[in-house]
mmCIF entry with sequence, helices, sheets and N, C-alpha, C, O atoms, coordinates in Angstrom:
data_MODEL
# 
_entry.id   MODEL 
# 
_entity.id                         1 
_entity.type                       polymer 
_entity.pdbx_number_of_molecules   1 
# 
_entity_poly.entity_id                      1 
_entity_poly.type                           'polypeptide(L)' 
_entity_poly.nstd_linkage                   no 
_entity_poly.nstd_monomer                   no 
_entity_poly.pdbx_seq_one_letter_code       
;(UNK)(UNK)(UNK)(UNK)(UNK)(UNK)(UNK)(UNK)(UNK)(UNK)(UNK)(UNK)(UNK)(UNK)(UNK)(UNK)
(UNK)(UNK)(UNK)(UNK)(UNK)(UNK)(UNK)(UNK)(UNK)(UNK)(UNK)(UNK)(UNK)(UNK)(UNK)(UNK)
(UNK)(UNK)(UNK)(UNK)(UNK)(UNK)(UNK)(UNK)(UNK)
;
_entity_poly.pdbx_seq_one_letter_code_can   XXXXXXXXXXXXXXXXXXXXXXXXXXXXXXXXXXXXXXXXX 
_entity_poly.pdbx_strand_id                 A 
# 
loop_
_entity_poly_seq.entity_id 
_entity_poly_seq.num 
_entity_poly_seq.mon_id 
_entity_poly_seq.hetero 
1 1  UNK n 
1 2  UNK n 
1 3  UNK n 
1 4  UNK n 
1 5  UNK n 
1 6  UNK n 
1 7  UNK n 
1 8  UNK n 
1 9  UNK n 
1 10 UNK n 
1 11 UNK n 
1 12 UNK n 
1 13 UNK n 
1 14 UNK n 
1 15 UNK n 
1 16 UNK n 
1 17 UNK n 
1 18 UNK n 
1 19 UNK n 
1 20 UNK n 
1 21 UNK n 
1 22 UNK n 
1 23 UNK n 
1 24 UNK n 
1 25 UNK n 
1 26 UNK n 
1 27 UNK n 
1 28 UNK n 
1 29 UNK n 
1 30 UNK n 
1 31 UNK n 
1 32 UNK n 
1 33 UNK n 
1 34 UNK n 
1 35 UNK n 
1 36 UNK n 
1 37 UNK n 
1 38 UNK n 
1 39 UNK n 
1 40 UNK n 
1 41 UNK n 
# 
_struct_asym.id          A 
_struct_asym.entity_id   1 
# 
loop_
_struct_conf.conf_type_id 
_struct_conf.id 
_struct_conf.pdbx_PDB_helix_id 
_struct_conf.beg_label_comp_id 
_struct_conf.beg_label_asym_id 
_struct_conf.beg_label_seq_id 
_struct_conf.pdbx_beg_PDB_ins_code 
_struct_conf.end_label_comp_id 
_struct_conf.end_label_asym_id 
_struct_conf.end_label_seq_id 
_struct_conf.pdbx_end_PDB_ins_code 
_struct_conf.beg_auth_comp_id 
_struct_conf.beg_auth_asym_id 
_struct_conf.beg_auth_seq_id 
_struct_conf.end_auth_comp_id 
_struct_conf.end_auth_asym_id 
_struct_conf.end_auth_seq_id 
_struct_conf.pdbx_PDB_helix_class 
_struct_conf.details 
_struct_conf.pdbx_PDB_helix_length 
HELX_P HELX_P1 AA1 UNK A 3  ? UNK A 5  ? UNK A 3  UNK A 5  5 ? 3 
HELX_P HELX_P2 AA2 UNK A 27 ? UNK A 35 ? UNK A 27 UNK A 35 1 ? 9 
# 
_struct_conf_type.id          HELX_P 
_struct_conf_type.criteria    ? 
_struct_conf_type.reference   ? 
# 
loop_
_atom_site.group_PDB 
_atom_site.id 
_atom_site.type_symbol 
_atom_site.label_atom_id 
_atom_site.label_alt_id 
_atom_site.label_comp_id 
_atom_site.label_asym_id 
_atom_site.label_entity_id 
_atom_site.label_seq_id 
_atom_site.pdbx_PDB_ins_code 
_atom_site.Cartn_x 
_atom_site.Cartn_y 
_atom_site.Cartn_z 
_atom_site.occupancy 
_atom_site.B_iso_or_equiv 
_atom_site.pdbx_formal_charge 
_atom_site.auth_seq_id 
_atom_site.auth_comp_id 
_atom_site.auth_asym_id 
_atom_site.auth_atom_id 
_atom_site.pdbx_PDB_model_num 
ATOM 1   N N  . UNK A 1 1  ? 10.654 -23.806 17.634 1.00 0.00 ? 1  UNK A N  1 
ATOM 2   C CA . UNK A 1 1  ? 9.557  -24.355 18.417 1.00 0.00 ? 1  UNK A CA 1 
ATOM 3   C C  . UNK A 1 1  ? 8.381  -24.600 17.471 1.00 0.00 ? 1  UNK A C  1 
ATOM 4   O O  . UNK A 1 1  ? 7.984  -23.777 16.646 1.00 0.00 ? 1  UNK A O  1 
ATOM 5   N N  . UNK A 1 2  ? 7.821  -25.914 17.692 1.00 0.00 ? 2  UNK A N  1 
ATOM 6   C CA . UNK A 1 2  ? 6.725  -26.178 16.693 1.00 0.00 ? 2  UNK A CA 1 
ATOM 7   C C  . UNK A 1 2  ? 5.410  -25.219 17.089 1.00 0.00 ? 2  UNK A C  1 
ATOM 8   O O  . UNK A 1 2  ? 5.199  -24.905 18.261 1.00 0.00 ? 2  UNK A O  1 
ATOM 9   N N  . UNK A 1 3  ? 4.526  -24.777 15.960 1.00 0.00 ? 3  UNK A N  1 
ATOM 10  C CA . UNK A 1 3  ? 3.761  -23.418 16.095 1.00 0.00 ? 3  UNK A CA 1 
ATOM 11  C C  . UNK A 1 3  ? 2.575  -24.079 17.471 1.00 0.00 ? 3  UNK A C  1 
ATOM 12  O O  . UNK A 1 3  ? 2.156  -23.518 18.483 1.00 0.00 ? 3  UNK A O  1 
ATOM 13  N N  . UNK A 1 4  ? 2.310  -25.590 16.878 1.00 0.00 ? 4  UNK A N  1 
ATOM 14  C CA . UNK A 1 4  ? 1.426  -26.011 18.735 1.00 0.00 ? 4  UNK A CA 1 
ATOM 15  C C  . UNK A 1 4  ? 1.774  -25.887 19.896 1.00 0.00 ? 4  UNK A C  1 
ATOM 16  O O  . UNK A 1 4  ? 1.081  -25.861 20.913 1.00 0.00 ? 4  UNK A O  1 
ATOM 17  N N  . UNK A 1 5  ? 3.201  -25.784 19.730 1.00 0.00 ? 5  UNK A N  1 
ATOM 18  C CA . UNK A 1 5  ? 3.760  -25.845 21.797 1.00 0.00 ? 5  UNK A CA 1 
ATOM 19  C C  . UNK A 1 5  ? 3.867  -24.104 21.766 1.00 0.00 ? 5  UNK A C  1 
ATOM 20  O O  . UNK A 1 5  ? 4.728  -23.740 22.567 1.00 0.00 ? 5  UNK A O  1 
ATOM 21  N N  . UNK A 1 6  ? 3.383  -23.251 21.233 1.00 0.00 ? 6  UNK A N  1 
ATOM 22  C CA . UNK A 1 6  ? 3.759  -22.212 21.499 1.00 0.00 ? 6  UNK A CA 1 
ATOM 23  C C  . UNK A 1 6  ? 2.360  -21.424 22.140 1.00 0.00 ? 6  UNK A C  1 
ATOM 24  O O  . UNK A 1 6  ? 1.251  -21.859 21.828 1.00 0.00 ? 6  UNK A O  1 
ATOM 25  N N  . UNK A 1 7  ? 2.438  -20.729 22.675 1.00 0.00 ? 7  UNK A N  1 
ATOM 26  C CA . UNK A 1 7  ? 1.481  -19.959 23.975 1.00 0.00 ? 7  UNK A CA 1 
ATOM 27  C C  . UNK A 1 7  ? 1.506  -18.401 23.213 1.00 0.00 ? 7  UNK A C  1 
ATOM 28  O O  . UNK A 1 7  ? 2.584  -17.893 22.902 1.00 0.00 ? 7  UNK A O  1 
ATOM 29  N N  . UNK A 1 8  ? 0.257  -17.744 22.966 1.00 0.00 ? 8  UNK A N  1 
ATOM 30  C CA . UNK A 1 8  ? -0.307 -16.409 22.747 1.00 0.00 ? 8  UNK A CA 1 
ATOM 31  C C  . UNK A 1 8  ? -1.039 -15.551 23.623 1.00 0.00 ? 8  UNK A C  1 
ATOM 32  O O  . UNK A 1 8  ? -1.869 -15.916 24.456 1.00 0.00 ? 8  UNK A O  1 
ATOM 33  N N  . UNK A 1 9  ? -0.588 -14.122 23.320 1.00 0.00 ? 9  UNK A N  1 
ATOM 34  C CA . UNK A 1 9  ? -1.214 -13.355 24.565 1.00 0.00 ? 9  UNK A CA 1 
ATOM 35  C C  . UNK A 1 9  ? -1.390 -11.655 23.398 1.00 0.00 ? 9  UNK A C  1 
ATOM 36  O O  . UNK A 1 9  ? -0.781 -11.227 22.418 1.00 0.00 ? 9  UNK A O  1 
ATOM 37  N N  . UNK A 1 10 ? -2.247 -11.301 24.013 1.00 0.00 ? 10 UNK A N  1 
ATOM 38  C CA . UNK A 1 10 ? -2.732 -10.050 23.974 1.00 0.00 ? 10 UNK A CA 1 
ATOM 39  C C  . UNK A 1 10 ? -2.424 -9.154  24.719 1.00 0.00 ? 10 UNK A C  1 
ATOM 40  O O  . UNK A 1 10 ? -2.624 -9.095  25.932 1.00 0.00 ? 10 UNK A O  1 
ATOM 41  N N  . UNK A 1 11 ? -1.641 -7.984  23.676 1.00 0.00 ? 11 UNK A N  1 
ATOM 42  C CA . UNK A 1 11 ? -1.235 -6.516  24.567 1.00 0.00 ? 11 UNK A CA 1 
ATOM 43  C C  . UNK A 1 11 ? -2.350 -5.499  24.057 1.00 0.00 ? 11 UNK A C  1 
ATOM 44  O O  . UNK A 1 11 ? -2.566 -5.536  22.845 1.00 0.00 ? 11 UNK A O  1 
ATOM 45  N N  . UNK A 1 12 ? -2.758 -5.000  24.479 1.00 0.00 ? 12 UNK A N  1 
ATOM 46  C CA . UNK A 1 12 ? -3.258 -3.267  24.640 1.00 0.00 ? 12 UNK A CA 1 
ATOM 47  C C  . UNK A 1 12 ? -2.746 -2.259  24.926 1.00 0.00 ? 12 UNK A C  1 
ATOM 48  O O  . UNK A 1 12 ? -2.765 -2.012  26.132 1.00 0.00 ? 12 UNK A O  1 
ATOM 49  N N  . UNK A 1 13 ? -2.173 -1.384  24.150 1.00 0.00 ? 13 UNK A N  1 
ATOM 50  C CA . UNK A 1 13 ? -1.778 -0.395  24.987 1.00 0.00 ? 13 UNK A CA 1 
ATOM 51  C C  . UNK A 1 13 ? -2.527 1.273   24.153 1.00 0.00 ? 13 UNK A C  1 
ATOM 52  O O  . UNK A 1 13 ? -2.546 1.508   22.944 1.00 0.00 ? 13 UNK A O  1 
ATOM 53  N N  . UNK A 1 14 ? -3.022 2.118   25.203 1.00 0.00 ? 14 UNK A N  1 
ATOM 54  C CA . UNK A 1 14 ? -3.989 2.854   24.479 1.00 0.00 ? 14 UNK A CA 1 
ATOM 55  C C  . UNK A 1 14 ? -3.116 4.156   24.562 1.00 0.00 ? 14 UNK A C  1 
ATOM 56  O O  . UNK A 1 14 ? -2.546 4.352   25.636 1.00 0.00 ? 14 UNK A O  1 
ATOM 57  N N  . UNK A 1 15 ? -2.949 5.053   23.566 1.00 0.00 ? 15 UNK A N  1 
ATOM 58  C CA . UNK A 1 15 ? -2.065 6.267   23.806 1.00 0.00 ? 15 UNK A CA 1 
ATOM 59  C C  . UNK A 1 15 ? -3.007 7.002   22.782 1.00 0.00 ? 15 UNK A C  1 
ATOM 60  O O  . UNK A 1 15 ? -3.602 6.779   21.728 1.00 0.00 ? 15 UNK A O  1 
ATOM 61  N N  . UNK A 1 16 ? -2.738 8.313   23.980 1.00 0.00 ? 16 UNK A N  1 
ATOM 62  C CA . UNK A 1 16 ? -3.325 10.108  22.844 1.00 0.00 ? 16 UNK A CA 1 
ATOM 63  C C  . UNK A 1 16 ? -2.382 9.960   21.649 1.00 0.00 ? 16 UNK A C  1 
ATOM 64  O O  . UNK A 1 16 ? -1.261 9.531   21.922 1.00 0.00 ? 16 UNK A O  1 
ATOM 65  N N  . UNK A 1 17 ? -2.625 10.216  20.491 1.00 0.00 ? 17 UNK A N  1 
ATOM 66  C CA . UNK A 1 17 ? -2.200 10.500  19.183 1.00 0.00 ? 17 UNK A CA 1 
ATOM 67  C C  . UNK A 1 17 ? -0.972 11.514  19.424 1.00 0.00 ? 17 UNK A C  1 
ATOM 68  O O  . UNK A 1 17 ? 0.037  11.365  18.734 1.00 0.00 ? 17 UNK A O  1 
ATOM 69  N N  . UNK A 1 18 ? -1.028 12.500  20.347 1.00 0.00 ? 18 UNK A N  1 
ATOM 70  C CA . UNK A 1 18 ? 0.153  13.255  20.505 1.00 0.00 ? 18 UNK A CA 1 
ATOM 71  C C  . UNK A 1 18 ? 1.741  13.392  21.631 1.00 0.00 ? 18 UNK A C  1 
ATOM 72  O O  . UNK A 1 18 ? 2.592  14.195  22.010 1.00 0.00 ? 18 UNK A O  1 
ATOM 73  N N  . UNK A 1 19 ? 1.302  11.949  21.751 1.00 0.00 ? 19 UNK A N  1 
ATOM 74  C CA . UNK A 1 19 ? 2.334  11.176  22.551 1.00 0.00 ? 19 UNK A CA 1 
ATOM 75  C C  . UNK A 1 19 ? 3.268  11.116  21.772 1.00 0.00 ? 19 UNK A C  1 
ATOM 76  O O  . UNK A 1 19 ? 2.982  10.494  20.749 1.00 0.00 ? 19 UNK A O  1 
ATOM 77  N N  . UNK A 1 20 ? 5.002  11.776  21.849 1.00 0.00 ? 20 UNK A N  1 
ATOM 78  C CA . UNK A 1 20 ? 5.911  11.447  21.085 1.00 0.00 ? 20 UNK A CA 1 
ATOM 79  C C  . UNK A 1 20 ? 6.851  10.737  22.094 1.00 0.00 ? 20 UNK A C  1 
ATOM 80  O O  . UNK A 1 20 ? 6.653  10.529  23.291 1.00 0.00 ? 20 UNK A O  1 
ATOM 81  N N  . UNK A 1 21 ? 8.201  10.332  21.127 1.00 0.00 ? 21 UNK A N  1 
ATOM 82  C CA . UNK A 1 21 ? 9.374  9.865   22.206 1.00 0.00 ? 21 UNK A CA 1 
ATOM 83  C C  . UNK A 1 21 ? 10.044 10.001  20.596 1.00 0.00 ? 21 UNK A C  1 
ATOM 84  O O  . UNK A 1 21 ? 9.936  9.604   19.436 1.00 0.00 ? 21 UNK A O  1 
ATOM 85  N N  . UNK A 1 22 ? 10.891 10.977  21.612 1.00 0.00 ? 22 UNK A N  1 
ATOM 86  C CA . UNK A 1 22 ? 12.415 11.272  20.657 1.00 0.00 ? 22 UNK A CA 1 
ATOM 87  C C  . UNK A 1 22 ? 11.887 12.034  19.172 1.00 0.00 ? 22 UNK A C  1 
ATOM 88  O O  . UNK A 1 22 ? 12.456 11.837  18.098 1.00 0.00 ? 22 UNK A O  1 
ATOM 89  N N  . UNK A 1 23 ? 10.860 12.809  19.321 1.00 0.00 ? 23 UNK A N  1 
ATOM 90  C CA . UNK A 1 23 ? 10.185 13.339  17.734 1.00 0.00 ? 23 UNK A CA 1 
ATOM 91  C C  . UNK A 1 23 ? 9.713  12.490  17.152 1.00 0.00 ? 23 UNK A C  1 
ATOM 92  O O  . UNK A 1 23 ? 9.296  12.807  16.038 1.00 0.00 ? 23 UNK A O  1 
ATOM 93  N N  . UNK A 1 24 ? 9.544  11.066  17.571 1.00 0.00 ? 24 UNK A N  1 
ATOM 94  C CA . UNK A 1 24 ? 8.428  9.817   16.610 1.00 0.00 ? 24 UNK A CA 1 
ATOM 95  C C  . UNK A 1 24 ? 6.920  10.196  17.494 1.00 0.00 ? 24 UNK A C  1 
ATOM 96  O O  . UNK A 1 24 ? 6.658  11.086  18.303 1.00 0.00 ? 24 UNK A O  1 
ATOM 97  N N  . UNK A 1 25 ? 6.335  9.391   17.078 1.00 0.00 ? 25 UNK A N  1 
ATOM 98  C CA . UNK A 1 25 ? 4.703  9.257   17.953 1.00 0.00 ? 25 UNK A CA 1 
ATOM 99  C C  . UNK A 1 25 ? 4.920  8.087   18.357 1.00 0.00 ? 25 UNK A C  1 
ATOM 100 O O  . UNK A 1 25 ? 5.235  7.139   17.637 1.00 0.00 ? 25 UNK A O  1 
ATOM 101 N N  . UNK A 1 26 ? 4.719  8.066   19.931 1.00 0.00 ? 26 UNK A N  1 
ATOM 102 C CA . UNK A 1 26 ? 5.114  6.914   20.704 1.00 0.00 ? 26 UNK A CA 1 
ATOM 103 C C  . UNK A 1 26 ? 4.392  5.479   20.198 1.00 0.00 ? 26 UNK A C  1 
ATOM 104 O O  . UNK A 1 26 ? 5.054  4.535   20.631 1.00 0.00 ? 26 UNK A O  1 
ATOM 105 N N  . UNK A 1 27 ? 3.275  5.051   19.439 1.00 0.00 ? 27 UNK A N  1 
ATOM 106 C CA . UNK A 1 27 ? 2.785  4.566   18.744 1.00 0.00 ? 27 UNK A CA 1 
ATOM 107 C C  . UNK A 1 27 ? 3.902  3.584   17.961 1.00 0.00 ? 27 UNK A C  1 
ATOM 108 O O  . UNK A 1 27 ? 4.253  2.415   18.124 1.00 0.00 ? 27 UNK A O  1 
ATOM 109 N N  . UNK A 1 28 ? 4.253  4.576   17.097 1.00 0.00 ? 28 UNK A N  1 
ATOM 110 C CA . UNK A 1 28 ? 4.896  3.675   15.888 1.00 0.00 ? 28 UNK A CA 1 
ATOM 111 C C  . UNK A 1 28 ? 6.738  3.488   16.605 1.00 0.00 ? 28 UNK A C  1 
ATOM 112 O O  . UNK A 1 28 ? 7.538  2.942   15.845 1.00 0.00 ? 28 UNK A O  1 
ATOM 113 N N  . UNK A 1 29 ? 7.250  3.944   17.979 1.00 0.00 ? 29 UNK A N  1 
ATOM 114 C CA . UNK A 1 29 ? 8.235  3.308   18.535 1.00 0.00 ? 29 UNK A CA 1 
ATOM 115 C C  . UNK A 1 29 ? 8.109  2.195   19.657 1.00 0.00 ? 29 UNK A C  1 
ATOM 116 O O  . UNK A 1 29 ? 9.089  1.639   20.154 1.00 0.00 ? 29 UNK A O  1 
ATOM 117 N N  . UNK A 1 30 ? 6.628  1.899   20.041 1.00 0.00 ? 30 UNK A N  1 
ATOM 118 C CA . UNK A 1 30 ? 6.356  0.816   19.967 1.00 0.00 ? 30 UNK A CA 1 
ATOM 119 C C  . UNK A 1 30 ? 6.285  -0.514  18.975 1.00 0.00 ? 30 UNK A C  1 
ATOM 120 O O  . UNK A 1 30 ? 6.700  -1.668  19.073 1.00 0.00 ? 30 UNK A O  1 
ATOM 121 N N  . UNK A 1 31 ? 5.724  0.054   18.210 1.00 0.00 ? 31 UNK A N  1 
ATOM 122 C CA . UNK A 1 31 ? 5.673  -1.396  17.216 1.00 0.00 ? 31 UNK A CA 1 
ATOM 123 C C  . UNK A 1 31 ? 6.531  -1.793  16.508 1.00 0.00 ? 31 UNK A C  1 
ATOM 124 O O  . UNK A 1 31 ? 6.418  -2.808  15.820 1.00 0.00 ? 31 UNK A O  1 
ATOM 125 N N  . UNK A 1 32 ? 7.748  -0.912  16.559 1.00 0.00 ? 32 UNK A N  1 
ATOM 126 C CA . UNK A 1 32 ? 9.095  -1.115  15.932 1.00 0.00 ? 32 UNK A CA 1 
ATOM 127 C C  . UNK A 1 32 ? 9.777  -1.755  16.908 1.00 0.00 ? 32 UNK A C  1 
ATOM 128 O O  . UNK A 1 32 ? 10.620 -2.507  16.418 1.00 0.00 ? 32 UNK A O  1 
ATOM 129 N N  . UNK A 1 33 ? 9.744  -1.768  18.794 1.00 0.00 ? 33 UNK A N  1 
ATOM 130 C CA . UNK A 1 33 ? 10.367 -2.218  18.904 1.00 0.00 ? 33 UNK A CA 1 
ATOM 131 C C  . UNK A 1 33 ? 9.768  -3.411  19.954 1.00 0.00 ? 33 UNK A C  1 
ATOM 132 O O  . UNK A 1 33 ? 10.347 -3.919  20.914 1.00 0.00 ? 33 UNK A O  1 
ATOM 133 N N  . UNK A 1 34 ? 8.182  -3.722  19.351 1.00 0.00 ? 34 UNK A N  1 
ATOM 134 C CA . UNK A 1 34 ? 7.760  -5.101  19.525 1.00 0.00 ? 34 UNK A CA 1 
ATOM 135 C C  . UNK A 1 34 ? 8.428  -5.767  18.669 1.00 0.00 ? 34 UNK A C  1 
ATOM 136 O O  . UNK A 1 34 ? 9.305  -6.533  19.068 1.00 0.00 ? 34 UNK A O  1 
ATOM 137 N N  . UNK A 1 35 ? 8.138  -5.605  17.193 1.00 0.00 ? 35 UNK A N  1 
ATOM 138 C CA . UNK A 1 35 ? 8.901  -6.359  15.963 1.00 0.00 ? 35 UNK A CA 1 
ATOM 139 C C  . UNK A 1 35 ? 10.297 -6.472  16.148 1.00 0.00 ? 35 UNK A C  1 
ATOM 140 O O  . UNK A 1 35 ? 10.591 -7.621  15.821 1.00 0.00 ? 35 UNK A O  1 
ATOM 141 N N  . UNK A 1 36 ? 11.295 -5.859  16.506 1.00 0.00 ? 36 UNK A N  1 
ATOM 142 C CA . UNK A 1 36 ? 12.584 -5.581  16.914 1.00 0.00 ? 36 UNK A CA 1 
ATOM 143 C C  . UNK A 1 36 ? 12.422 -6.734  17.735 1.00 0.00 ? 36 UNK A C  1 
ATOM 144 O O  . UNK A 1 36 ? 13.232 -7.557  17.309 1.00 0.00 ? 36 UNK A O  1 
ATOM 145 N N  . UNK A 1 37 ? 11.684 -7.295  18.853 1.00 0.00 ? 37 UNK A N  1 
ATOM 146 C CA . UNK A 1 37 ? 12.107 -8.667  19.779 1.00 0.00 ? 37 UNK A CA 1 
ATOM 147 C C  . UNK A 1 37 ? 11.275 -9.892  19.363 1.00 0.00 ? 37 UNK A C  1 
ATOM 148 O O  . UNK A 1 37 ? 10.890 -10.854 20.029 1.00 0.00 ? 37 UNK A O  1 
ATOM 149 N N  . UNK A 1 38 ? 11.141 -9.635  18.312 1.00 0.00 ? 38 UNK A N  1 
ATOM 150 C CA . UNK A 1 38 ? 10.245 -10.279 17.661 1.00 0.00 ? 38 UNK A CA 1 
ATOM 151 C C  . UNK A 1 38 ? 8.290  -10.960 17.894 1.00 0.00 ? 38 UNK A C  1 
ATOM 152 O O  . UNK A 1 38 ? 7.714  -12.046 17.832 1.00 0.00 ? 38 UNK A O  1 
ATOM 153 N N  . UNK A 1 39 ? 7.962  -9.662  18.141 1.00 0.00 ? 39 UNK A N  1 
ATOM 154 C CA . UNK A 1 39 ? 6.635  -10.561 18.104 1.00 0.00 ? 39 UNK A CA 1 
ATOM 155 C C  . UNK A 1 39 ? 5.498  -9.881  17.223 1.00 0.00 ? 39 UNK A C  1 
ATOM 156 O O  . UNK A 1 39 ? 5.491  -8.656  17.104 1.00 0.00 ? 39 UNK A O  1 
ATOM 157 N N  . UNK A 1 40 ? 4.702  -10.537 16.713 1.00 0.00 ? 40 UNK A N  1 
ATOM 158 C CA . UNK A 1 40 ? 3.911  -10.215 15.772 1.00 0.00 ? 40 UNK A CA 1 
ATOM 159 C C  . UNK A 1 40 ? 2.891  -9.179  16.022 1.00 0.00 ? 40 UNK A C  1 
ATOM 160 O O  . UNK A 1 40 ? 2.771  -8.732  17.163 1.00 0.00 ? 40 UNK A O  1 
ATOM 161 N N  . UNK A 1 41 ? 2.006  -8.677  14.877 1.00 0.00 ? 41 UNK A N  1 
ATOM 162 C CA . UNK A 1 41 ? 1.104  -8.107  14.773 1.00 0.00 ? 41 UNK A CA 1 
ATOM 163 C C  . UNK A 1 41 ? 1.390  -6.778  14.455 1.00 0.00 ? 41 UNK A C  1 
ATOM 164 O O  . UNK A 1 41 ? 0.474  -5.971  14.296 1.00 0.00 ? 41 UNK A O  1 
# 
């Protein structure tokens, strides 16, 4: 898809620092598995 026909949006998501999932910090198994479906940032 050419980068003009494409549409952007903004997530937020706010978490305590001592939020885990599975012994990670829920934090960084988010952004592994934004990047994992591919989307940036």
């Amino acid at each position: 898809m050419p980068a003009h026909d494409m549409l952007a949006a903004r997530l937020t998501i706010h978490l305590d620092a001592a939020v885990v999932w599975h012994h990670r910090p829920a934090y960084a198994e988010l952004v592994h598995r934004a990047h994992r479906e591919g989307l940036a940032g």
